[in-house]
C-alpha positions, 0 to 999 in steps of 0.5 A, a space after each residue: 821135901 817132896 818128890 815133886 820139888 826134885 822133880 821140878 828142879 831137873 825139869 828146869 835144868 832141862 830147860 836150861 840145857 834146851 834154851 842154851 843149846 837151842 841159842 846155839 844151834 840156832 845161828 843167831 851167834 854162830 852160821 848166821 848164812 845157813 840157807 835152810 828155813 829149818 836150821 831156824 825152826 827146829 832150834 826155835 821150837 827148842 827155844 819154845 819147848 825150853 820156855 814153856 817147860 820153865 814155866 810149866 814146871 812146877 804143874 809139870 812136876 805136880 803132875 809127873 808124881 801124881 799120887 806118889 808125892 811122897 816127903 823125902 827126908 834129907 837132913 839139911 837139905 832146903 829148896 834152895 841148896 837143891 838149885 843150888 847144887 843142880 846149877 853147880 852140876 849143870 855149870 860143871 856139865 857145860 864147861 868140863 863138857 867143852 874144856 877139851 874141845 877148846 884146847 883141840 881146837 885150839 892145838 889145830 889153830 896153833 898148828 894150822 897157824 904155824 905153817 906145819 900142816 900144808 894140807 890143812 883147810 882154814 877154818 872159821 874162828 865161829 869153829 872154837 866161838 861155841 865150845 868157849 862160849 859154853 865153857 863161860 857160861 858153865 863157869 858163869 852159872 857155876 860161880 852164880 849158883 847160889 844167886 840163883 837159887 835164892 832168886 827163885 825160891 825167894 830166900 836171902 841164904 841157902 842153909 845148909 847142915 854144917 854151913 854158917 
């Protein structure tokens, strides 16, 4: 498999990673009354730069290792079971990342609701809405890796060494 095939799958995990963040930060789910032009710009050119590295992968990758594309041997190891393992880590990334910060926010609602805390300000229930929404979507991705993968390389299973 060719360095620049690596490349090109961590190039689209980063993609993923500014088009996820960039929905987020964006306020088309979450502070939809921000006043500032700029909360929407600077996701929206995220949101841009995401897309376009989707799509400009595979040049991107070619071009990045320019004269050392060399063949990595790796034994077992297709395309798809690549996309396959980086959505997986990708998926693991975004819902470990934000299983603490659930169970926080959820710790101060659980107080804050009991009364035990006077001084305690109320928050919004958009607070807890990002980490869990991105909680489910690294359990999603997660769980549909594998479809996913042989979406994009075009093939009905991801064979691996070992695996029927």
């Amino acid at each position: 498999m060719p360095i620049s095939s690596i490349t090109q799958v961590l190039l689209r995990l980063a993609a993923l990673n500014w088009l996820f963040t960039s929905l987020l930060d964006s306020g088309l789910f979450f502070r939809a009354s921000k006043s500032s032009i700029s909360a929407l710009v600077i996701p929206g050119i995220l949101f841009l730069c995401g897309i376009l590295c989707w799509k400009f992968a595979p040049l991107l990758s070619r071009l990045l290792t320019k004269g050392h594309d060399q063949d990595i041997t790796l034994q077992g190891v297709s395309q798809c079971t690549l996309y396959s393992t980086a959505f997986v880590g990708l998926g693991l990334y975004f819902a470990l990342g934000n299983f603490a910060r659930i169970f926080i926010w959820l710790h101060y609602y659980l107080i804050y609701g009991s009364g035990n805390l006077a001084y305690a300000k109320p928050s919004s229930a958009y607070n807890i809405a990002e980490p869990i929404l991105t909680f489910l979507a690294g359990v999603g991705l997660v769980a549909t890796a594998d479809i996913w993968a042989r979406k994009l390389t075009s093939t009905k299973t991801c064979e691996q060494s070992g695996r029927e």
